[in-house]
N, C-alpha and C positions, 0 to 999 in steps of 0.2 A: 624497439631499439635493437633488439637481439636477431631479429627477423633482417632487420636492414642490413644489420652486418654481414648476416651469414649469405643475404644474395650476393652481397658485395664480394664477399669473398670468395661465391660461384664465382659470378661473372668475373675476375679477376682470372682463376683457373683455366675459364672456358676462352679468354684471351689467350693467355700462356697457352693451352694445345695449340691454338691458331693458328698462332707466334708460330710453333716449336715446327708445325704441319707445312707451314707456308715455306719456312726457310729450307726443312728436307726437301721440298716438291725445288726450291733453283737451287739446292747441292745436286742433285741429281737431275738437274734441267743442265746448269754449267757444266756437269762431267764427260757431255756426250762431247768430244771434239769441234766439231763443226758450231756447235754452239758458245762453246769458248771464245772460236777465233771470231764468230759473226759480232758478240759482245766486245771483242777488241776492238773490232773495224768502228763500230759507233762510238767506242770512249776514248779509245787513243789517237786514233788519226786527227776525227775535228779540234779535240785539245790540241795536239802536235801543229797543227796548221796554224787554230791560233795564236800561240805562243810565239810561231816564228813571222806570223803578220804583226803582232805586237814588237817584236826586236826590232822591223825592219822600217817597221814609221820611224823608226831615226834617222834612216835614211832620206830626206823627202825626193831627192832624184830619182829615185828607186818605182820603176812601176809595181801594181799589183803584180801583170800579166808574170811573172814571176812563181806564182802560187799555182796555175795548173798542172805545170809538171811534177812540182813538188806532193801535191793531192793525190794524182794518178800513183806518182810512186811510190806514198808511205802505204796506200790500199793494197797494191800488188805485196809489198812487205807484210803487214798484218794476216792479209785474206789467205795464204798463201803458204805458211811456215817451212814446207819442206818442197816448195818447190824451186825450178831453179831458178830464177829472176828475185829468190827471197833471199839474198846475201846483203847483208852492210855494206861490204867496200864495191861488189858490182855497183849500188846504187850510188853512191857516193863517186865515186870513178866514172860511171857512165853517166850522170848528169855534168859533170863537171868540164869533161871531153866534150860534150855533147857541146855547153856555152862556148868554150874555146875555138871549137868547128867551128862554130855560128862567127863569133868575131875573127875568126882570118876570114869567110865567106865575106865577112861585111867590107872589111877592107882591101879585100882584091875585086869585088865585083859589085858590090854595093855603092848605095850613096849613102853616108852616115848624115842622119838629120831630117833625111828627106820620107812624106808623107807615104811614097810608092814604095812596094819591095819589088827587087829587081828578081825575075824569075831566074834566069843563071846561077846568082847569088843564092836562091833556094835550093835549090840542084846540089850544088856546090857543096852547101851546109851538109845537107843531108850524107851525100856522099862521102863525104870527110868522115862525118862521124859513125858511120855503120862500115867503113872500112879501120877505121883508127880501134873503137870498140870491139869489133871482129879480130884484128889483130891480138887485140892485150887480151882477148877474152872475159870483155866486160860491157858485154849487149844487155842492153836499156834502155826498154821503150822511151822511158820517158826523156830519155835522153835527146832524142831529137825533136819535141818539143820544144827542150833549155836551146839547142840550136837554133829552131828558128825564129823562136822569140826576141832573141837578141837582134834580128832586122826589121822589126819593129819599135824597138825600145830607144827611150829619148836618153835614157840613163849613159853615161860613157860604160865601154865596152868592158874593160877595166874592173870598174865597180860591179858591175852584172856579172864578170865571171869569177869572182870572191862570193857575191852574197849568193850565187848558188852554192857554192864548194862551204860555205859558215853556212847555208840554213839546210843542206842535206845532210850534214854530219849533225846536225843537230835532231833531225828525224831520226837520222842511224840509229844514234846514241838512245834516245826514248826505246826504239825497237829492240835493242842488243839488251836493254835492261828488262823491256818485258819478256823478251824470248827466254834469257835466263834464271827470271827467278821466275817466273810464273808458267810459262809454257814448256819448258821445259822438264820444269819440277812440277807437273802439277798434279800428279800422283800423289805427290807428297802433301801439296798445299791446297789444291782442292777434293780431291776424294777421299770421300770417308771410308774407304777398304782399308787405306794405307796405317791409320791410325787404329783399329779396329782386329776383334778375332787375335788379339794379345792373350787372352785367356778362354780356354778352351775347357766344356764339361761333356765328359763323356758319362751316360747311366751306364754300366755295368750290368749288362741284362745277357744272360746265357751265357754263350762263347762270344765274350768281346774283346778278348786281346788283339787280333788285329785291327780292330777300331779303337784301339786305346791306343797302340800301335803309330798309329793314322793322326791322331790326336794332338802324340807327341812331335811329329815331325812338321804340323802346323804350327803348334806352340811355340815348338824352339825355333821358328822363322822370323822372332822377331826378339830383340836382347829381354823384354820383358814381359816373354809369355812363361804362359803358366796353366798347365794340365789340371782338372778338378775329376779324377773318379767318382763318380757318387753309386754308392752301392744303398740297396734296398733290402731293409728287416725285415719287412713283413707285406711289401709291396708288389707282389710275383700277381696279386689275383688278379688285377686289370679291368678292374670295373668299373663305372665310371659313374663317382662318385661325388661328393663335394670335399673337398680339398680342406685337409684337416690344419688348423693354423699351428705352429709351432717354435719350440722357443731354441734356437743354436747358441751352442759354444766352439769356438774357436779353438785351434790348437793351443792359444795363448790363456783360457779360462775364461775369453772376455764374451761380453755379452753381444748376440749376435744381433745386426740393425735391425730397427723395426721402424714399420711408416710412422711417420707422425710427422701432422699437420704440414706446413711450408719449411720449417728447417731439415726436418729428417726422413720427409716424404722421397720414395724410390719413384724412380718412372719406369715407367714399361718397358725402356730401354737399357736397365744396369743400374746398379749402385750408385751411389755416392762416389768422391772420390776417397773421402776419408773413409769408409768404408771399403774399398778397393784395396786401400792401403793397408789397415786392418788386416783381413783378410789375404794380403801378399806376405805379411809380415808371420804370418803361420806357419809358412813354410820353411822358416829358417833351419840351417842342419841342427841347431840347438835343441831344439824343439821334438826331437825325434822319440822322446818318449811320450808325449802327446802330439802322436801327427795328427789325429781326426777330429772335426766337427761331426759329432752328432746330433740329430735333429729327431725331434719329440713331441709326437701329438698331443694336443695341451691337456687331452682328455685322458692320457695315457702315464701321467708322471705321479702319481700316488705307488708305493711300495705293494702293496695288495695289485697292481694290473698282472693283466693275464701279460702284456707286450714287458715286462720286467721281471718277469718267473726265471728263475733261476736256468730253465732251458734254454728260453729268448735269449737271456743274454748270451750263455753262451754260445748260441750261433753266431749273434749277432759282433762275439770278440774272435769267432771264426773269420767271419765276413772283413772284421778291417784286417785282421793281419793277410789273412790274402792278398787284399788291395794294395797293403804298404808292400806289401814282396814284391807285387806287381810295379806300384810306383817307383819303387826303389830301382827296380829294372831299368824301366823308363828313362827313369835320370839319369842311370849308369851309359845305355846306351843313345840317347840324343841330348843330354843336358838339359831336357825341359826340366823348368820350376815344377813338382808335381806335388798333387795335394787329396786325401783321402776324405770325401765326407759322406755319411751312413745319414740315411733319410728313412723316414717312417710315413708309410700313408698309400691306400689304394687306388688312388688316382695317377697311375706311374704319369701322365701327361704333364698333369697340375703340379706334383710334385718337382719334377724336372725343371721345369717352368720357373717354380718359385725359389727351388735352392740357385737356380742360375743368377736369378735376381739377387737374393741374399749374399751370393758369394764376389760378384760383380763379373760373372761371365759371361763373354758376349758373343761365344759362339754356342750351342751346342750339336754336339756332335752325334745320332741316336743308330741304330741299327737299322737295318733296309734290306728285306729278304724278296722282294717281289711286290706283287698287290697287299696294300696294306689291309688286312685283316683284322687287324684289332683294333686299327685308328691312332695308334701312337703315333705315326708318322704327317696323318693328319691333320692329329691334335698340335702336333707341336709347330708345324708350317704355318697354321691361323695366329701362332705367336710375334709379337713385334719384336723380340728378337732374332740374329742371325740363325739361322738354324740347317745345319745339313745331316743326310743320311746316305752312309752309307754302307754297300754294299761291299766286303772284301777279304780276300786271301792270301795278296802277297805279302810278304814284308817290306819292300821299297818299293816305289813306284818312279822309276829316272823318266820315263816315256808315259808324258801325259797329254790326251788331247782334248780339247776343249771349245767344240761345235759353241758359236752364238748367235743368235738369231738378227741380233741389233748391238748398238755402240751404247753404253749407258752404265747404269749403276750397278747390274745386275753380272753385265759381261765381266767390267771392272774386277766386281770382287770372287767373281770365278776364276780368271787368269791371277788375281795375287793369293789364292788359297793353292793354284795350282803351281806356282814358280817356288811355291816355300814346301810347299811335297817334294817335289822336284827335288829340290837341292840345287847347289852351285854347277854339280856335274849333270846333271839333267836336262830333260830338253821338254819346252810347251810347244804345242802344235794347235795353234787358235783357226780354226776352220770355220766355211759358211759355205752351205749350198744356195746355190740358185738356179731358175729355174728357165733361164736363156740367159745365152751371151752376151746380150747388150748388158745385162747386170753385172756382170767380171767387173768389168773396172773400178766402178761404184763401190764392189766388198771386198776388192782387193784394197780399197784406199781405207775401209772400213776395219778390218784386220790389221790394218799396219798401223794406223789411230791407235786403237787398242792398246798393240801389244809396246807403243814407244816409248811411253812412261818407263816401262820396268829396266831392272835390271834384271839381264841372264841370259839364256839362251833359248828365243823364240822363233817356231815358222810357224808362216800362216799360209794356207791353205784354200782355194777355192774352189767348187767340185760342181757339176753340174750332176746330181743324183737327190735323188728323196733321201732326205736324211737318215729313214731305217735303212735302207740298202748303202749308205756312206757308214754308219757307225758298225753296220755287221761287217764289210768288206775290211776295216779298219781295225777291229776292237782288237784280233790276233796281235797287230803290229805295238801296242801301246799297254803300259801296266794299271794305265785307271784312265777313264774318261767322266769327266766334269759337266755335267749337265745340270740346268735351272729347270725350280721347281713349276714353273708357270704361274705360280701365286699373283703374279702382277696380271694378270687375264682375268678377263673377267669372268662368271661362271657360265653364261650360255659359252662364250667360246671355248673352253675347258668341256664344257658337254658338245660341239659340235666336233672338236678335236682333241682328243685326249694328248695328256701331255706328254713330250717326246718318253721320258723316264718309264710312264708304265707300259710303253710300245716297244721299248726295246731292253727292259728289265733284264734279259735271259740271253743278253749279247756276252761274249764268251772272253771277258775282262771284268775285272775289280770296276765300281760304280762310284761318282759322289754326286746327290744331288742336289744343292744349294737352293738356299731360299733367303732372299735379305729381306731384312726385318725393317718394318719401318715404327717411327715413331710416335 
């Protein structure tokens, strides 16, 4: 009985990743543009059609032939979002014009009723309505369709030029409401950057204030982010170890989460929310005589350990007030949430790793001096968390630019870690090389996708250069350049091309380079 359960309870789990795998893979299928508007074109238009074939059988005079310009037109609307033929009132105005043409055609040169169309009469139509449209400045293809269809139609003229002008605004309307809430916002509503990277953990490893720096001014980009320093007791030797489990306290004295079972189980991706919250809630200014979580190897909390000697500690009450000096800074100058927590354990990866999880952080933020040497930067990219490093010297960075290779989940939340560095007064520069001119246009359209969503102040950029000789010719002009980790490649391509990051390491600007984390 007990057997049966516990596969049950696998297989339940091993759904749930499925589940969890299958929905990230079309978050990140819908994010790319073109596959957003292609999924409209299949659910809204045929809806939109039917809907208005259903209104219009209450018509019975009413022909179909009706519905091919309307078809033609609400596709050019969907497929099409920023181009110029993709306005509501052109569409709406130019079919409407369009039946009107047709009915003075029919009544000046036509025969109403009869089976033949008179060729003059077609001429006519036409002519009416690509001068008349051309005039108001509201050319529409499909508009001369609704023209000449009316000299075929048995319907009175009358009723045909009404149920076009009721069932285009009735398309409009469908299109005005998706464009608005959904294509428009869809930063907001479909990309997972935009909700995301609210709380930021930097390790404290050597000289990290300008990556604490760096931290803060990601944090404070969104009303409820929040800076995590994590400084390391006894963690400097780097070896690579098994990851020591441990028990956290909160600034509040409360007990820090632990997995268990289906209610209080973490995923690889962050906390809990009540845990989140928990842990937000430490930082209140109340709280300022206990700002730190510290965190303690389960093997290490006996009064006899060597890691609670009288010495230890007092390094280790060096080490947070440092940090709160540091934090306090932080908040002083960008107003990030900032929060101090001291970790114990020789696996600086694993530990990083884990306090992020415990604390509900979902960026972390690690140092980046070149070829990674010790594998910390490594280690921590194989993680299903967000994760960047980087490299840096200056204090602001207003001038960022941010080379990407494709449209997708990756570029996404490169350009919104880079508009909330930036600042309001700042500028992103989203670039793409290629490698002939027939491809401009294509990443020109690709770049301007990108950067639509955001708010701020973006140019995009497209260059026809190897991207090492675009980022060196470039890196002078800008105060950090945003580059992805190539994690999403697989490892032969990673081995037949190494990734742009450690090619051009030594390019003579501040670095960040991102890695999103899947679940």
């Amino acid at each position: 009985m007990f057997d049966a359960r516990e596969r049950l309870r696998r297989l339940r789990h091993r759904l749930r990743r499925i589940e969890r795998r299958e929905q990230s893979a079309l978050r990140r299928w819908i994010e790319h543009t073109d596959n957003l508007v292609h999924a409209s074109v299949l659910l809204f238009v045929p809806l939109t059609i039917a809907a208005v074939t259903a209104l219009a059988n209450a018509v019975p005079s009413l022909s179909f032939l009706l519905f091919p310009p309307l078809a033609s037109g609400a596709y050019t609307l969907f497929a099409d979002p920023a181009g110029r033929y993709s306005s509501p009132i052109r569409f709406v105005a130019g079919l409407t014009i369009g039946s009107v043409c047709g009915w003075i055609a029919l009544v000046t040169l036509g025969d109403p009723g009869s089976a033949n169309v008179n060729a003059w009469a077609a001429m006519v139509a036409v002519l009416l309505t690509g001068t008349a449209t051309w005039a108001l400045d509201v050319e529409e293809p499909s508009g001369y369709s609704a023209a000449l269809l009316l000299l075929v139609q048995e319907a009175p003229p009358l009723v045909y030029v009404f149920s076009v002008a009721l069932a285009s605004s009735i398309v409009a309307v469908v299109y005005v409401t998706w464009h608005d809430t959904i294509y428009e916002r869809r930063a907001e509503v479909l990309y997972a950057t935009t909700g995301r990277d609210d709380d930021v953990l930097v390790p404290m490893l050597g000289d990290s204030d300008a990556i604490a720096r760096l931290g803060a001014r990601i944090a404070s980009g969104h009303d409820r982010g929040r800076l995590v320093l994590l400084g390391f007791a006894n963690g400097a030797a780097g070896g690579v170890e098994e990851t020591e489990s441990w028990e956290a306290t909160s600034n509040a004295d409360s007990d820090g989460p632990e997995a268990e079972g289906e209610s209080g189980q973490q995923e690889a991706g962050g906390a809990t929310s009540e845990q989140q919250k928990q842990w937000r809630a430490t930082t209140e200014q109340d709280d300022a005589e206990k700002p730190t979580g510290r965190r303690e190897g389960a093997g290490n909390t006996t009064e006899d350990s060597a890691e609670d000697s009288p010495p230890n500690r007092q390094a280790e009450d060096a080490l947070v007030k440092r940090l709160e000096s540091r934090a306090a800074e932080l908040r002083d100058a960008t107003g990030a949430n900032c929060q101090v927590v001291v970790a114990r354990g020789s696996n600086l990866a694993a530990v990083t790793r884990e306090t992020a999880r415990e604390t509900g952080c979902d960026l972390i933020l690690a140092p980046f001096h070149g070829p990674d040497e010790e594998g910390l930067v490594t280690s921590l990219f194989s993680s299903p968390l967000d994760v960047a490093a980087a490299r840096v010297d200056r204090r602001s960075w207003t001038q960022v630019l941010v080379p990407i290779r494709s449209a997708g989940d990756l570029a996404h939340r490169k350009v919104d870690l880079a508009r909330r560095i930036a600042g309001p007064a700042g500028r992103v520069t989203v670039a793409h090389c290629i490698d002939s001119e027939s491809d401009r246009r294509r990443a020109e359209s690709m770049c301007a996708n990108v950067v639509e969503p955001y708010e701020g102040r973006f140019t995009t950029l497209v260059a026809r250069a190897d991207v090492e000789d675009f980022l060196g010719d470039h890196a002078p002009a800008n105060d950090l350049i945003v580059l992805g980790a190539s994690t999403d490649r697989s490892p032969v391509s990673r081995m037949l091309s190494r990734p742009t990051y450690e090619r051009v390491h030594t390019v003579d600007t501040d670095l960040l380079v991102v890695h999103a984390g899947r679940p």
